[in-house]
BARO-551188 format. One line per 4 residues: their letters; for each residue y negated, z negated, x of C-alpha. Coordinates in Angstrom, 2 decimals. Each point is the difference from the previous one (the first is absolute). Example, Ala and Ser with C-alpha at 12.3 -4.5 7.8 and 13.67 -1.06 7.14 Angstrom:
! BARO-551188
as) 4.50,-7.80,12.30 ~ -3.44,0.66,1.37
***
This chain:
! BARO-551188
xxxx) -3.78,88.94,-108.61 ~ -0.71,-3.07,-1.75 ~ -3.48,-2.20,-0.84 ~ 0.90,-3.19,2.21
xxxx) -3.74,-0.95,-1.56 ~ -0.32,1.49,-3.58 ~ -1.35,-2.96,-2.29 ~ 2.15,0.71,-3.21
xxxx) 3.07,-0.52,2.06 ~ 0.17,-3.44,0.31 ~ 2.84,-1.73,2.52 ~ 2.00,-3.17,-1.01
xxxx) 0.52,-1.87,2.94 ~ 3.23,-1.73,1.41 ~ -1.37,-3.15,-0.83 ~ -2.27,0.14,-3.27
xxxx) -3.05,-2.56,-1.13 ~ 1.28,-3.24,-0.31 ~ -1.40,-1.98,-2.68 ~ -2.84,-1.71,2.16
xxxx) -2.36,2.02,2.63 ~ 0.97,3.67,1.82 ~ 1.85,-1.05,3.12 ~ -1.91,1.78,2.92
xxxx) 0.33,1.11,3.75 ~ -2.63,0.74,1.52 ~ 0.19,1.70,3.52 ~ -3.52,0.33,2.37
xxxx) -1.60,-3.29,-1.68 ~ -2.38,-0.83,2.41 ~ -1.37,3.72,-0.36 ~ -2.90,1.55,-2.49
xxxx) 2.31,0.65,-2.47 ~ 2.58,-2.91,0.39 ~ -3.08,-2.46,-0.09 ~ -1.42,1.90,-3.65
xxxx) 3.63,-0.57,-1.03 ~ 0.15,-3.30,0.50 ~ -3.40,-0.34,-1.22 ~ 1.18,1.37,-3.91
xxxx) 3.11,-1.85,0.29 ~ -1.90,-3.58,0.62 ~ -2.07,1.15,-3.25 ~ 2.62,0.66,-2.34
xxxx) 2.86,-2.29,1.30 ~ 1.54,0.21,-3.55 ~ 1.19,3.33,1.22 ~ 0.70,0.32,3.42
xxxx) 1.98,-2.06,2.51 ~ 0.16,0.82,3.72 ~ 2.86,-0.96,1.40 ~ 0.24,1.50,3.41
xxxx) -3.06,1.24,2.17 ~ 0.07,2.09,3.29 ~ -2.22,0.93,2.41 ~ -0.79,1.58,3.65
xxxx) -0.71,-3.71,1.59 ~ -3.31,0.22,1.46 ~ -1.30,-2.49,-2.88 ~ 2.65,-2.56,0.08
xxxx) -2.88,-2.51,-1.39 ~ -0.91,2.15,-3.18 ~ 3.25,0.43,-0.54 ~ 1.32,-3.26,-0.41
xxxx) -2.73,-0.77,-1.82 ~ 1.47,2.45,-2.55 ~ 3.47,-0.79,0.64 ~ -0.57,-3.68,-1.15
xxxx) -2.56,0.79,-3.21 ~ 2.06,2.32,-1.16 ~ 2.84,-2.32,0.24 ~ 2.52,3.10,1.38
xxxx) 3.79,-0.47,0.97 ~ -0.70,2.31,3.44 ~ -2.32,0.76,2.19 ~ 0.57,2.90,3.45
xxxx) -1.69,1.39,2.51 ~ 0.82,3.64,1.66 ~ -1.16,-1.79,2.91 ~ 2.55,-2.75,1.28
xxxx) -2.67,-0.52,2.75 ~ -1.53,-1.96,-2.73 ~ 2.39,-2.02,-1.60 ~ -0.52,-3.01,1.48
xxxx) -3.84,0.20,-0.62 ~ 1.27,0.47,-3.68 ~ 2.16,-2.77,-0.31 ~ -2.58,-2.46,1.45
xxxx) -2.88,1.22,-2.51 ~ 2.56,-0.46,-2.12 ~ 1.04,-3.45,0.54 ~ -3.95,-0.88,0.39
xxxx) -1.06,1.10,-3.20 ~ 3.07,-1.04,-2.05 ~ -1.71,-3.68,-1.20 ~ 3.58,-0.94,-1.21
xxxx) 1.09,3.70,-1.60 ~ 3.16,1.73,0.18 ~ -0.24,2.10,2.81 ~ 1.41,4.00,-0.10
xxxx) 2.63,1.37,1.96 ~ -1.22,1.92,2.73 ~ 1.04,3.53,1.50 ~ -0.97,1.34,2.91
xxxx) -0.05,3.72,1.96 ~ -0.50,3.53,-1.17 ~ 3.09,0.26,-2.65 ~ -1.45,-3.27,-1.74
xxxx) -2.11,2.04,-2.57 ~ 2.80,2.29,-0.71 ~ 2.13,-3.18,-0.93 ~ -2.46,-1.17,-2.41
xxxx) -0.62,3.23,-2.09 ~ 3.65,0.00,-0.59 ~ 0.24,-3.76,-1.17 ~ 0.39,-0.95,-3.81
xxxx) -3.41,0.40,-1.99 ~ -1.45,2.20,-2.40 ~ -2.53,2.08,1.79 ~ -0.84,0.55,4.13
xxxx) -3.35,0.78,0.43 ~ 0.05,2.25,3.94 ~ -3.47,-0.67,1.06 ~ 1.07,0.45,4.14
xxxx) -2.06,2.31,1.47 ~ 1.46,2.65,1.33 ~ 3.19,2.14,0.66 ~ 1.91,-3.14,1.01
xxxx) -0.22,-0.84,-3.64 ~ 3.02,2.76,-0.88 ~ 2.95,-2.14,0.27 ~ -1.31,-3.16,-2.39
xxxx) -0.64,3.01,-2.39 ~ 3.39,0.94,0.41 ~ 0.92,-2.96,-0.21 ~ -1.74,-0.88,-2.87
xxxx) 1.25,3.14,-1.98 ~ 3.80,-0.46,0.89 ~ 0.02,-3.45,-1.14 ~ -1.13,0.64,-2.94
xxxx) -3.58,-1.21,-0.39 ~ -3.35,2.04,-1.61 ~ -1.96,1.05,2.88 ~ -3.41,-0.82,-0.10
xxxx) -1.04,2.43,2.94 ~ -3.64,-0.24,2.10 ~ 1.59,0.94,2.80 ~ -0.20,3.80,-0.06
xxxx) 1.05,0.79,3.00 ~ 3.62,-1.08,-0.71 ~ 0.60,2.00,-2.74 ~ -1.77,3.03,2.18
xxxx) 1.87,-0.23,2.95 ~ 3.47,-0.49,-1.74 ~ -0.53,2.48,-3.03 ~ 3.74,0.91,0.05
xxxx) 1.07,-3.18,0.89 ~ -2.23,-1.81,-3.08 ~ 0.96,2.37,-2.54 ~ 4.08,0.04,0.66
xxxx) 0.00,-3.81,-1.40 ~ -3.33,-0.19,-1.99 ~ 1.46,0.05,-4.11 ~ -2.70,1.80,-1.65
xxxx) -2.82,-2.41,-1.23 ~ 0.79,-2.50,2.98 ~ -3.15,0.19,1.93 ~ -3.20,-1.10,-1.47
xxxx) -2.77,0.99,2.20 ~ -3.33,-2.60,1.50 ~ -2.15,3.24,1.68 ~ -2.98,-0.44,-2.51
xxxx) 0.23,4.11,-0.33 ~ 3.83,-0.07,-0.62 ~ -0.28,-3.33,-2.19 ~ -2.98,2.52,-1.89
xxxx) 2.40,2.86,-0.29 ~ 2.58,-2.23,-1.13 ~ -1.47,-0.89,-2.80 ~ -1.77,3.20,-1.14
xxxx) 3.32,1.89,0.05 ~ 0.90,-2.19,-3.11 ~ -2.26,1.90,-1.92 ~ 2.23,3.04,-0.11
xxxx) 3.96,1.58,0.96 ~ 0.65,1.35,3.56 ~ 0.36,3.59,-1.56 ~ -3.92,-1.01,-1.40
xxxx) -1.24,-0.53,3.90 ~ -2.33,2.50,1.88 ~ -0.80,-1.46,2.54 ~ -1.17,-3.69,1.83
xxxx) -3.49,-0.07,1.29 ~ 0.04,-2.67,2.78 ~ -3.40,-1.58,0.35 ~ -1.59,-0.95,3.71
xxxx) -2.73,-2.15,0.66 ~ -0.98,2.68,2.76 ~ -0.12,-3.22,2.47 ~ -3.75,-0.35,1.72
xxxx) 0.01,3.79,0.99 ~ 0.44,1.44,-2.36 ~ -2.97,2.25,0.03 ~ 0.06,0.88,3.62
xxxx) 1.33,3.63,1.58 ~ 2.76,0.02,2.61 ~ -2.62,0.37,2.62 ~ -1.84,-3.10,-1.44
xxxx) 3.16,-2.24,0.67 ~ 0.69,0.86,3.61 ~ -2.05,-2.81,0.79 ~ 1.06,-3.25,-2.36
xxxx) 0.77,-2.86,1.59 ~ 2.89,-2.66,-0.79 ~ -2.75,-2.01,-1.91 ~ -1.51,2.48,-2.03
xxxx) 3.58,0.86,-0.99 ~ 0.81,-3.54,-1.41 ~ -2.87,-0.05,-1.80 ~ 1.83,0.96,-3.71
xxxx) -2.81,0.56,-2.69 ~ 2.40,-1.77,-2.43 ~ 2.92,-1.56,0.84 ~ 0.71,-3.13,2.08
xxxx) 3.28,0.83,2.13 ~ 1.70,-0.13,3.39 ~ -0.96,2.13,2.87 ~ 2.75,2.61,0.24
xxxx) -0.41,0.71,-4.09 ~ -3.57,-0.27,0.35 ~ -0.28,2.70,2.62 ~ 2.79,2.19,-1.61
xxxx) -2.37,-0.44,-3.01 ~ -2.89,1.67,2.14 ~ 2.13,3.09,1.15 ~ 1.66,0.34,-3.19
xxxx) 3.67,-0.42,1.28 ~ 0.60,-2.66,-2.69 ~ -1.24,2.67,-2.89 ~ 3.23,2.14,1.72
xxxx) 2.59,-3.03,0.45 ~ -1.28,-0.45,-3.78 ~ 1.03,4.40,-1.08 ~ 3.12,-0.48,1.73
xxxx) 0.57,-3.61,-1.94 ~ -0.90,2.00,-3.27 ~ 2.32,2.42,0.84 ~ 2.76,-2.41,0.16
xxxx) -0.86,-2.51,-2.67 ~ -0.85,2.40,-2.16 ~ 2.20,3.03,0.60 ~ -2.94,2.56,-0.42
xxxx) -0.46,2.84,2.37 ~ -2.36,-0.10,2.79 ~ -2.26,3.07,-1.51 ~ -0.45,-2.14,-3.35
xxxx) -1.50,-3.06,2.42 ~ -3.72,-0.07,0.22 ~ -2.41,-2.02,1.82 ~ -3.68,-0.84,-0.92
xxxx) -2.32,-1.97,1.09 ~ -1.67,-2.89,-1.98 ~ -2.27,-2.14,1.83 ~ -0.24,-3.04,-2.30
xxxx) 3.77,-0.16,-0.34 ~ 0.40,-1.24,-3.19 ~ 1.86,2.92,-1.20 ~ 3.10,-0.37,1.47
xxxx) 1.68,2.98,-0.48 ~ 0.86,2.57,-2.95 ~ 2.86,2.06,-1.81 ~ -1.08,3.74,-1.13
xxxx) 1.96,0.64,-3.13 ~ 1.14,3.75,-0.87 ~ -2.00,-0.38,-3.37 ~ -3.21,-0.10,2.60
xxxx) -0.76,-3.74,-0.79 ~ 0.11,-2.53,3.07 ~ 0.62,-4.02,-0.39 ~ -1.62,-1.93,3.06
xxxx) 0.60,-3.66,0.53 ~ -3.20,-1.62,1.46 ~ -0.65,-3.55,0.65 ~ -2.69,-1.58,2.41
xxxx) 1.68,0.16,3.63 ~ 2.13,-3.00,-0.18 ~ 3.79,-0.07,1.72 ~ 1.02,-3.10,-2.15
xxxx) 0.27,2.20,-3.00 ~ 2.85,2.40,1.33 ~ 1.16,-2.98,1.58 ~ 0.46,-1.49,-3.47
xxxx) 1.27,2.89,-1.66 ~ 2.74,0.35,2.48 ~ 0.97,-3.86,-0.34 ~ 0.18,0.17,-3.45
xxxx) 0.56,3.60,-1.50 ~ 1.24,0.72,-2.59 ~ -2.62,-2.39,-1.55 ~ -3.79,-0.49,1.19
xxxx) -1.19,-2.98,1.67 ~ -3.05,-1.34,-1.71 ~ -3.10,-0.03,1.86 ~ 1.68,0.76,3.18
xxxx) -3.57,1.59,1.41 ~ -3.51,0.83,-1.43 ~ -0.52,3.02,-1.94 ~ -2.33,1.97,-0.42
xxxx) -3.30,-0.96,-1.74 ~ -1.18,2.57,-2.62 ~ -3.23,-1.16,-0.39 ~ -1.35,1.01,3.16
xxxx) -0.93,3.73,1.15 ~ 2.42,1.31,2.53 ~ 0.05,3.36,1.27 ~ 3.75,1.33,1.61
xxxx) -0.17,2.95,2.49 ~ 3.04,2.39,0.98 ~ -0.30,2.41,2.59 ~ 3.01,2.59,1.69
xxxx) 1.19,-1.11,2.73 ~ -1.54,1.44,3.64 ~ 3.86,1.63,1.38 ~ -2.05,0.69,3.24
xxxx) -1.77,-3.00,0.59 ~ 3.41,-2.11,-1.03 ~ 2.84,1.80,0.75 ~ 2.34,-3.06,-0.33
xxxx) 1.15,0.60,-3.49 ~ 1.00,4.31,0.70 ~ 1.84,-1.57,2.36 ~ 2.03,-2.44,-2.42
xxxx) 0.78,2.50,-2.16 ~ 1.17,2.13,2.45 ~ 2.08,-2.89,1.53 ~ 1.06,-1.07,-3.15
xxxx) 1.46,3.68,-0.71 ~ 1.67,-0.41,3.32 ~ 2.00,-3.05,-0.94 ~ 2.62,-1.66,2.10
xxxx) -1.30,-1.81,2.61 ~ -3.37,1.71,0.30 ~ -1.77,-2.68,-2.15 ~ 1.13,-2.85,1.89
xxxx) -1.49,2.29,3.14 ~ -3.39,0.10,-1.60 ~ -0.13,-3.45,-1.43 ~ 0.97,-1.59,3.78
xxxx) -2.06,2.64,1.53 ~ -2.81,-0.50,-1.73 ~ 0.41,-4.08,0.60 ~ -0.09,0.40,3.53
xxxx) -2.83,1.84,0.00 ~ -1.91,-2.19,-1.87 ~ 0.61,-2.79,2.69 ~ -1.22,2.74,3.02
xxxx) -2.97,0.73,-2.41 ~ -1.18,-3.86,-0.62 ~ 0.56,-1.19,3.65 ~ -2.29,3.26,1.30
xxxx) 2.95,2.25,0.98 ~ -0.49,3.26,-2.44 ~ -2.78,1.09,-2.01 ~ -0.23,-0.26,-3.74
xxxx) 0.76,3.55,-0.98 ~ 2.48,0.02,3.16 ~ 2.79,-2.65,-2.28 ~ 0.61,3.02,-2.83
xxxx) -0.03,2.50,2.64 ~ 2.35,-1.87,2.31 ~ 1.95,-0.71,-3.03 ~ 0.24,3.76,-1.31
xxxx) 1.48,0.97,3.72 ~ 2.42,-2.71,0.19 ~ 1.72,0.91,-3.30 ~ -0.28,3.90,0.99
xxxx) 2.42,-0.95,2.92 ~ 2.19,-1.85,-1.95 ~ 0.52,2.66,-3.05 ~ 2.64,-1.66,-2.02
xxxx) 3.40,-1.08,1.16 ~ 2.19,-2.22,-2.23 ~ -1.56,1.26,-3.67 ~ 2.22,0.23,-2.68
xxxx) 1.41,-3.39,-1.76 ~ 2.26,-0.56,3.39 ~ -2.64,-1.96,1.33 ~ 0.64,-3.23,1.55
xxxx) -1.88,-2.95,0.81 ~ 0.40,0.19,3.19 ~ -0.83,3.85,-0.09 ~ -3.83,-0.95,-0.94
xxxx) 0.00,-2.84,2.41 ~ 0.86,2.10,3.05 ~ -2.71,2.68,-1.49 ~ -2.57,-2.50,-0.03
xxxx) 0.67,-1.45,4.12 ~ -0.29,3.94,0.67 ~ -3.40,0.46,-2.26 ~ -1.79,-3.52,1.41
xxxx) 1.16,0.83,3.62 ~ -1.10,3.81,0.03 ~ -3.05,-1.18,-2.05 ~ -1.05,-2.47,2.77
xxxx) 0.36,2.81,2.55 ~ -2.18,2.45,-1.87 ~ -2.53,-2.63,-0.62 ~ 0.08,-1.07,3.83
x) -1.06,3.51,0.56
***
């Protein structure tokens, strides 16, 4: 198989750097990371230029707010319930500008990633985020993925039109491995050592988690994020979405994928070299710097995020990982073996879960379990590069539906 992530292959995209700034798309703007983006590209507008922005539509206000700073061509919404609210922020705020075109309903993202630019940054959340990636890919365009789960979900589907060097990945531990794998050949590579904050349990026994509640659980020791991430941070299922997008990016074997946790997350993750010497990428815990890196690889952006201050003592910590106590990412590697459909099971299992688990429904060591039995039932129809689109998205209405019924008990 081939590296769709490997930094020394480098992808020329269907339409290259003009003379002035990087033409971007960016898809999820009103999100954590489509916010940072936006955020680097209003610093360094010599580089970037936005000229399309999507989002979900529940912040039709913030978004036109972007929409009209960033001066962008188009503007959509997966949610034509609120185009109208768009158009009127839009016309409110526009004090005389231009304003965008805008698209409405759920294939309104997908028509953006495929539009003429240089670079789509996918920063949906979510599986519904597979078909701009597609989209994105087919047309053309350098991928600048956050959104992990489409590339998990549609594996096959990614890597029958990804060219090799295509995808440059946000995930601060991918972004890490990303860049330490430069220090050495594929045929040099031992393994990747994925690092984990731990989340804020990361000391506790199995036993000791039976009884966290939804607010403990969204309490993250490090990282400011939304609530599904946030909790799939405390049970670890985003350490196993992260193996299985390793896997894929990086075309290493599951058995030569470790995870360790690092409390102060500053280390972001490491490459083990067969000579025994390991490169690890560490920056304070800051998204805009992956962000960055995405938006403007193959060349740095400067001052994109702090760095680290050498001056001061700091003391990093890695631990193993507690299988028993978090379970989640056994489970991802075994899913990810699987292939097929069986990661879009766990990834829309797990989602639903997550939802019965923060309204009160299922305990917190009840969402890996509940996930573990919904993708035993499934096993793994539709593997192989056959799979279709619509294969995962009839996999994931089975996993969310049979996941509600578990969790209703």
């Amino acid at each position: 198989m081939t590296s769709l992530a490997h930094p020394q292959l480098r992808f020329t995209p269907t339409v290259a750097d003009p003379s002035g700034p990087r033409e971007l798309v960016i898809l999820g703007s009103t999100g954590s990371i489509g916010t940072q983006a936006i955020d680097v590209v209003l610093r360094n507008p010599d580089r970037f230029r936005v000229v399309a922005l999507s989002a979900a539509g529940g912040r039709v206000e913030l978004l036109a707010e972007q929409a009209l700073r960033l001066g962008v061509h188009t503007v959509a919404v997966a949610d034509p319930a609120a185009e109208p609210a768009l158009r009127e922020a839009l016309a409110a705020k526009a004090a005389g500008r231009a304003l965008p075109a805008v698209l409405a309903g759920p294939d309104a993202a997908t028509e953006l990633a495929a539009m003429e630019c240089h670079s789509v940054l996918n920063g949906i959340t979510g599986s519904i985020g597979l078909r701009p990636t597609l989209a994105a890919l087919e047309a053309g365009r350098v991928l600048v993925l956050a959104n992990k789960e489409s590339l998990i979900v549609g594996g096959p589907l990614v890597k029958a039109v990804a060219k090799p060097g295509q995808i440059v990945p946000v995930d601060s531990e991918h972004a890490a491995l990303f860049q330490a794998l430069a220090g050495g050949t594929r045929a040099e590579v031992r393994k990747l050592v994925v690092t984990a904050s731990g989340g804020p349990f990361r000391t506790r026994t199995r036993e000791q988690l039976a009884g966290v509640t939804p607010q403990d659980a969204l309490a993250h020791p490090t990282w400011a994020m939304g609530p599904v991430v946030t909790i799939n941070s405390a049970t670890l299922v985003n350490k196993g979405l992260e193996v299985i997008e390793a896997h894929l990016l990086y075309d290493v074997p599951f058995d030569r994928i470790e995870v360790v946790v690092h409390p102060q997350s500053v280390v972001h993750s490491m490459v083990e070299f067969t000579d025994g010497s390991t490169l690890a990428q560490a920056s304070p815990p800051d998204m805009r710097m992956p962000i960055a890196l995405g938006m403007g690889w193959p060349d740095r952006v400067p001052d994109a995020a702090p760095a680290c201050d050498w001056t001061k003592a700091a003391t990093w910590e890695f631990f193993p990982l507690d299988n028993e106590a978090f379970p989640a990412v056994e489970l991802a590697r075994e899913v990810g073996t699987l292939g097929g459909t069986a990661p879009a099971v766990f990834n829309a299992a797990n989602e639903e879960c997550v939802e019965a688990f923060l309204k009160g429904r299922l305990a917190f060591t009840g969402i890996v379990d509940t996930v573990a039995k919904v993708v035993a039932e499934h096993g793994s129809p539709a593997a192989g590069t056959s799979l279709m689109v619509e294969d995962v998205l009839h996999a994931e209405d089975w996993a969310r539906a049979r996941a509600r019924e578990l969790a209703a008990g």
